[in-house]
C-alpha positions in Angstrom: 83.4 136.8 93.1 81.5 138.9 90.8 82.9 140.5 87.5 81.6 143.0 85.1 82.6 143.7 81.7 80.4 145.6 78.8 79.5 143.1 76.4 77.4 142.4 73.3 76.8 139.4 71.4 76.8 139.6 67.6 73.6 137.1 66.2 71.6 136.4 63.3 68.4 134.6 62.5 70.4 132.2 60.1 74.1 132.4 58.4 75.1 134.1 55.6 73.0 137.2 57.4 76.1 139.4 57.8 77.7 138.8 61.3 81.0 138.6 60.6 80.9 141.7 58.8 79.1 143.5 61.6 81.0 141.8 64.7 84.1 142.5 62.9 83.6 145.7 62.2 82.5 146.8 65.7 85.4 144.9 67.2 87.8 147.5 64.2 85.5 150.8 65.2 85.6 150.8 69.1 89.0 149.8 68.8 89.4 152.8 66.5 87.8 154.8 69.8 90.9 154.1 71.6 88.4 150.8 73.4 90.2 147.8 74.3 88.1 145.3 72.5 88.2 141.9 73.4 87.4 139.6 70.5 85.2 136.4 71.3 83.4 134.0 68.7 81.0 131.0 69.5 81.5 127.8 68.4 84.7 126.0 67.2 85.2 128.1 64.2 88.9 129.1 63.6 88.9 131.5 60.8 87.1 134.1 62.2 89.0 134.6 64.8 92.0 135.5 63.1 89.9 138.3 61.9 89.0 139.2 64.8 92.5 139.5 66.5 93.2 141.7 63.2 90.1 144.0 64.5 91.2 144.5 68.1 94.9 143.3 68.5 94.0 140.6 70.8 93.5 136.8 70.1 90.6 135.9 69.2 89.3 133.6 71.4 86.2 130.7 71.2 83.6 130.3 73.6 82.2 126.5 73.2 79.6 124.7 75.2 80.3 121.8 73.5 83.6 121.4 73.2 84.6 122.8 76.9 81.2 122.4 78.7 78.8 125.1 80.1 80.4 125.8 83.1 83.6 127.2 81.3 82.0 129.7 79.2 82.0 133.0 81.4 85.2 131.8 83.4 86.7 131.5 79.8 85.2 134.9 78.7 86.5 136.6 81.4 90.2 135.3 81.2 90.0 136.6 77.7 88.4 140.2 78.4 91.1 140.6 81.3 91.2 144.5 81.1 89.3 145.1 78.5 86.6 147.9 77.9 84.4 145.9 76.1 83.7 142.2 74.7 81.9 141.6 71.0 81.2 138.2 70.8 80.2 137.0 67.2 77.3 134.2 67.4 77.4 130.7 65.1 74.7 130.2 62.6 71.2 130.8 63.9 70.9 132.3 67.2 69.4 129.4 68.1 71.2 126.8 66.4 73.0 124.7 68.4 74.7 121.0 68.3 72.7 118.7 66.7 70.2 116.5 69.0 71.2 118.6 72.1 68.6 121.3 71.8 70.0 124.9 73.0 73.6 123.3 73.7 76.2 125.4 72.2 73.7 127.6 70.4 74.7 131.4 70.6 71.3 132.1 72.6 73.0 129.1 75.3 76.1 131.2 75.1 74.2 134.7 75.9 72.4 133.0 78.4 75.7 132.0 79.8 77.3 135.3 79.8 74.3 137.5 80.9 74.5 139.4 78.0 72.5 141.3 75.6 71.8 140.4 71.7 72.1 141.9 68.8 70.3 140.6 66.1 71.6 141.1 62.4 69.2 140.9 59.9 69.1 140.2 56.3 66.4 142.3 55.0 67.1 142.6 51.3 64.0 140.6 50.2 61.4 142.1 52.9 59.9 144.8 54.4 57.0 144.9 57.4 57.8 141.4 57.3 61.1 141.7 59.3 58.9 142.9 62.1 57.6 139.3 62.6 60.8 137.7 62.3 62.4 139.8 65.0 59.2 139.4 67.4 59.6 135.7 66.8 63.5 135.5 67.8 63.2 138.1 70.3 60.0 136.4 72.1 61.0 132.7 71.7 63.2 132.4 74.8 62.4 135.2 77.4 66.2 134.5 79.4 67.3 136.0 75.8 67.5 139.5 75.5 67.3 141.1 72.2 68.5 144.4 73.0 68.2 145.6 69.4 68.4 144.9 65.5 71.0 145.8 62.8 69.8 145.7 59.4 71.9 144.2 57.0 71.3 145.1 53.1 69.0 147.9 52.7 68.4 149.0 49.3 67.3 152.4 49.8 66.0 155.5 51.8 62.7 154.0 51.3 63.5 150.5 52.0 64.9 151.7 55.7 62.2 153.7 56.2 59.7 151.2 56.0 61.4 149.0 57.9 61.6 151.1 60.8 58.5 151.9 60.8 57.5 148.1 61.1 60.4 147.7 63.5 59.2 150.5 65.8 55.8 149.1 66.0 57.7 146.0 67.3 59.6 147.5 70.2 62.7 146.3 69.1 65.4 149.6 68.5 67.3 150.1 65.4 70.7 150.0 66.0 72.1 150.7 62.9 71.3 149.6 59.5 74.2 148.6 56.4 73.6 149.5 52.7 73.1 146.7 50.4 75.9 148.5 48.1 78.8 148.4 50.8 79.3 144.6 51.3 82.9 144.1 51.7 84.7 141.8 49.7 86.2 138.7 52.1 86.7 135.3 49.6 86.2 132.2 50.7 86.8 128.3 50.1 86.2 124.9 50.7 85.8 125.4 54.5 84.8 129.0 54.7 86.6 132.5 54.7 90.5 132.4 53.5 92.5 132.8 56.7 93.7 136.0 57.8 97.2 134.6 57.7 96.8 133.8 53.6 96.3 137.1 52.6 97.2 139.6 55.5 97.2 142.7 53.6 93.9 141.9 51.8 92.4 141.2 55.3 93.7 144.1 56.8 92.0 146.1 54.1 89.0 144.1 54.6 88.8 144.7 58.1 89.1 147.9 57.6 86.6 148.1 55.3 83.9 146.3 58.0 84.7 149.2 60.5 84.2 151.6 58.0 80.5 150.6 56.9 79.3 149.9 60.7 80.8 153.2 62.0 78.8 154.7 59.0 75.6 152.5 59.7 75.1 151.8 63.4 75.0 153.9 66.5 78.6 153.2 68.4 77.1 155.3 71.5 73.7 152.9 71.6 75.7 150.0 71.4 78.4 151.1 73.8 75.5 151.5 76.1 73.6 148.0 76.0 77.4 146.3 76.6 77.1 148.2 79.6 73.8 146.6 80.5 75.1 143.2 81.0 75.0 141.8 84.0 77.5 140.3 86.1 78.8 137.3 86.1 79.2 135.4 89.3 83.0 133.3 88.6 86.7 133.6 88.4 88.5 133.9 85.2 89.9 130.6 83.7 93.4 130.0 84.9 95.9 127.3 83.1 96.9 125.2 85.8 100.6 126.0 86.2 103.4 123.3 86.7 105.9 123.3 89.8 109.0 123.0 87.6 112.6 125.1 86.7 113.5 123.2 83.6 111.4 123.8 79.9 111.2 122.0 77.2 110.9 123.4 73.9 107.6 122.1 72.2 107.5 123.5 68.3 104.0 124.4 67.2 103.1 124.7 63.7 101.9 127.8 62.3 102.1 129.5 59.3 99.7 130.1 56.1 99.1 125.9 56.3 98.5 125.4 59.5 96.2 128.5 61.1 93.7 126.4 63.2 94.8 126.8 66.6 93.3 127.9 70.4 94.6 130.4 72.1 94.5 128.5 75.6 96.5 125.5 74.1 99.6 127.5 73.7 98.6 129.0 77.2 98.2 125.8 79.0 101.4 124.1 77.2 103.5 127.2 79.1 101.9 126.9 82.2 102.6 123.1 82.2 106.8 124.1 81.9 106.8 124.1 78.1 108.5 126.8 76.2 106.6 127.0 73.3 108.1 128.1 69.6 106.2 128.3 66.1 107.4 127.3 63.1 106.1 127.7 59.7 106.4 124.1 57.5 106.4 125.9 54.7 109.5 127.9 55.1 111.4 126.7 58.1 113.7 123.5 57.0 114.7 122.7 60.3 112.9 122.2 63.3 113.4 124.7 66.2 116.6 124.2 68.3 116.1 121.6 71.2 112.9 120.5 70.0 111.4 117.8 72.9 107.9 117.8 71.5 106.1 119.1 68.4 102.2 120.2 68.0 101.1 120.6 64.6 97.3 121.4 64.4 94.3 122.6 61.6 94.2 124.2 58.7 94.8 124.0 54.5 97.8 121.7 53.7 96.0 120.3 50.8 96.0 124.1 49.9 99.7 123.7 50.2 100.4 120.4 49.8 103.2 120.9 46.6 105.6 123.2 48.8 105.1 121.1 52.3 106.2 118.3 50.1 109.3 120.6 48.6 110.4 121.0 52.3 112.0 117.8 52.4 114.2 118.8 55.1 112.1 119.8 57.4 109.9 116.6 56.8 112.7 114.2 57.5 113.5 116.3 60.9 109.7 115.5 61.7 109.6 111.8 60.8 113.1 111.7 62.8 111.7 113.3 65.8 108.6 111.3 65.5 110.9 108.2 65.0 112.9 109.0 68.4 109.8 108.3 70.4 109.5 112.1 71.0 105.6 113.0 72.1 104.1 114.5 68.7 100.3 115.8 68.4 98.6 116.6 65.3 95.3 117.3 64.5 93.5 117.2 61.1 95.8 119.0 59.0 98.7 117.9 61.2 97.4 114.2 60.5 97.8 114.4 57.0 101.2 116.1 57.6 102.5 113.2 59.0 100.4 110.9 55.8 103.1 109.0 53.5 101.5 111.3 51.0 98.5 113.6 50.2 97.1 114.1 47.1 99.8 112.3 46.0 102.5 114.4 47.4 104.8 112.7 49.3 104.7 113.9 53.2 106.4 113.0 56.6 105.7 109.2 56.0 105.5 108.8 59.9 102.0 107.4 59.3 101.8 104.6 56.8 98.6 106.0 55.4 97.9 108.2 52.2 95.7 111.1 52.0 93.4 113.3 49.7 90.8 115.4 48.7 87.3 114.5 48.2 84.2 116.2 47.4 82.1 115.0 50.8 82.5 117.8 53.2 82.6 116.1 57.2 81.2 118.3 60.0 80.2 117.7 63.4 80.7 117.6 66.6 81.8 113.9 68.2 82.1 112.7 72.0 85.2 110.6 72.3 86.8 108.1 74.4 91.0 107.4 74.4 91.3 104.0 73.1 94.5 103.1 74.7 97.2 105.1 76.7 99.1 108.2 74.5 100.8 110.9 75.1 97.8 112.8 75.4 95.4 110.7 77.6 95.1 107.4 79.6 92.8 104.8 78.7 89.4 105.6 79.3 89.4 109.8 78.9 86.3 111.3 77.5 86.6 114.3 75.4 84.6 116.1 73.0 85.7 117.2 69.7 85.0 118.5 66.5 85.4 117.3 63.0 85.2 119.7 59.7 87.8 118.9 56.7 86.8 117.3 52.7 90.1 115.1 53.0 90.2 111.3 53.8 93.0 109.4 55.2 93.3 105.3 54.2 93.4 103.6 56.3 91.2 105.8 58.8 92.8 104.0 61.9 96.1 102.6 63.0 96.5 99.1 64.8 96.4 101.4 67.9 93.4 103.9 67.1 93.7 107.6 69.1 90.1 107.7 69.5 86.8 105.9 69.8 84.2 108.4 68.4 80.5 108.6 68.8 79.6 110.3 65.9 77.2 109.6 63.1 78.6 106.1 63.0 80.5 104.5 65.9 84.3 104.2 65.1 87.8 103.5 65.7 89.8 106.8 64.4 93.2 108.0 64.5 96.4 106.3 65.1 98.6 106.4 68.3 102.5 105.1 67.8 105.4 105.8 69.9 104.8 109.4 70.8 102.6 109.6 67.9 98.8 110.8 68.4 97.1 111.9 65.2 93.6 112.6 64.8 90.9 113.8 62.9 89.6 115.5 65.8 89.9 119.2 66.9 89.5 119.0 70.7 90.3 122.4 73.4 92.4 121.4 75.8 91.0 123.7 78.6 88.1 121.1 78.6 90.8 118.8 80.0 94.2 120.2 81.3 95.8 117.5 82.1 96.6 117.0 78.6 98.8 119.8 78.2 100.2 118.5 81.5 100.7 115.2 80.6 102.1 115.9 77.1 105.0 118.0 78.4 105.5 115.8 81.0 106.3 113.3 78.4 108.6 116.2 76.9 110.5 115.8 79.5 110.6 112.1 79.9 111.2 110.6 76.6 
């Protein structure tokens, strides 16, 4: 089976170049075109894809070597761009930047390489001139399977400026495809672990968004663009299905969202339905009840220590989780949702389903981790490998329970995590399409406990 969708990926020679601003903003203008856009970002980076779904009004969805192995990247690109016109896929850090140790592994070159599909290189050229000529012939020639289809310049200070860059660029062979004053950088604040979430400040980012389409329908050439998506090449797999359960009865599984808890993947919610679960958000912050028939509850990433003074106000809704969790009911948090279920955090108090305390520090931890289920849970037997990803500036004491969830391979070998009754909390951010039975077996247990 062969499939063809236009598509572009959105790269940079380093970060802090500008591709959120220009990946955004051509997801917001072809959408503007009447285009349906499907959003797509490399690596396990949450935040921007809530901007993106803001841009195209469609999730935004990850595409991770790491996390869900090679060989799911186009199959997972093309269950996302079902019906779409056209893909942008925003690149992670250097184009070819990729996990640590493992060479082009989950770099955003290993990703084009993946999808057939052509590159456009954003560059910061504030501080140079004929010099960005070099830099683009270096990342343009350095892997010949990579096609640079053309450059966006990013911070030009003048008439002048451009000029001489073009000229330098045309001597180059590499097109200009557009080209973003230095005066029109749109405003989009960020934290501790990057941009504020879409879900914080939705009328800000909505303005913001519409800000990004504005510059790069001012600055680029839409039509030239348009036609290198075209240029991709087809991709030789089916689109990513969730494996779906032969059952009639559902169980409701509650999944935290809200400003708090905003780190989530598309296909986890996708493969909990298919697996017989009917799935219902919450927001911790407001909600002081769980949602009606609850059988299991999934509370992932994001910013309670944001919000840790009004999760800790909701005392009702934190004894219905610690009663839940009590019952033996299957309960999976991740990160944020692991310091949910804390006694306290920052010395707030919290569920108190884990007898650990939490807090802030000033040591940021980021990586990707292999991992290996230390005993059964309601996630894995004994014995499953999967990869994960860590990225908070919290600890939790102790860092593992007399059951740990996970053995990690990390920068230090570990015990991490805790499993209890239905409990399994984690540091870890894993995708779920990497291993499906654990949407499976989760709601399985749903129905079981």
């Amino acid at each position: 089976m062969t499939s063809s969708v236009p598509r572009l990926v959105v790269a940079a020679p380093s970060s802090g170049s500008g591709k959120t601003t220009v990946a955004t903003g051509l997801m917001a203008a072809f959408a503007a075109r009447g285009l349906a856009v499907s959003p797509h970002k490399v690596g396990p980076d949450y935040i921007d894809p809530g901007y993106h779904a803001l841009a195209t009004g469609r999730a935004g969805r990850n595409l991770d070597a790491y996390l869900c192995g090679p060989e799911l990247v186009a199959p997972l690109f093309l269950h996302g761009a079902r019906g779409c016109d056209i893909a942008v896929v925003e690149g992670v850090m250097g184009l070819y930047d990729g996990a640590a140790g493992e060479g082009e592994l989950a770099s955003t070159a290993h990703v084009a390489k993946l999808l057939r599909a052509p590159v456009v290189l954003v560059v910061d050229a504030s501080s140079q001139s004929r010099s960005v000529a070099a830099l683009v012939h270096g990342f343009a020639s350095w892997d010949p399977q990579v096609r640079v289809g053309g450059v966006i310049l990013n911070k030009v200070g003048s008439d002048r400026h451009e000029s001489l860059l073009r000229e330098a660029l045309d001597a180059a062979g590499v097109p200009v495809l557009g080209v973003l004053r230095r005066v029109d950088q749109v405003d989009t604040p960020s934290r501790h672990l990057g941009l504020v979430p879409v879900a914080e400040r939705r009328s800000d980012a909505m303005d913001a968004v519409g800000a990004m389409a504005a510059q790069v329908e001012r600055g680029c050439d839409l039509d030239a663009l348009l036609g290198l998506a075209r240029s991709a090449g087809d991709l030789s797999c089916a689109p990513w299905e969730p494996p779906v359960a032969t059952t009639g009865t559902r169980e409701v599984v509650a999944v935290a969202g809200g400003p708090a808890f905003t780190f989530s993947y598309a296909e986890h919610t996708e493969l909990l339905t298919a697996a017989g679960a009917e799935v219902v958000p919450f927001d911790p912050l407001r909600d002081e009840q769980l949602p009606e028939g609850t059988a299991g509850l999934v509370i992932g990433g994001g910013f309670p220590e944001v919000y840790a003074g009004e999760l800790s106000a909701n005392e009702p809704l934190r004894k219905a989780v610690a009663e839940l969790a009590l019952s033996g009911a299957p309960v999976a948090a991740e990160c944020a949702g692991l310091l949910y279920l804390c006694r306290e955090l920052d010395g707030q108090p919290m569920c108190g389903v884990l007898d650990a305390t939490a807090r802030m520090t000033e040591r940021l931890t980021l990586g990707y981790r292999d991992a290996v289920a230390v005993g059964d849970s309601v996630l894995a037997v004994a014995g499953t490998r999967m990869r994960g990803h860590e990225f908070h500036r919290t600890v939790v004491e102790p860092g593992a329970g007399s059951a740990p969830a996970w053995g990690v391979r990390g920068p230090v070998r570990r015990v991490e995590g805790f499993v209890q009754q239905g409990v399994h909390a984690s540091y870890l951010h894993t995708h779920w399409a990497s291993q499906p039975g654990v949407a499976r077996r989760f709601v399985e247990r749903c129905r079981t406990s």
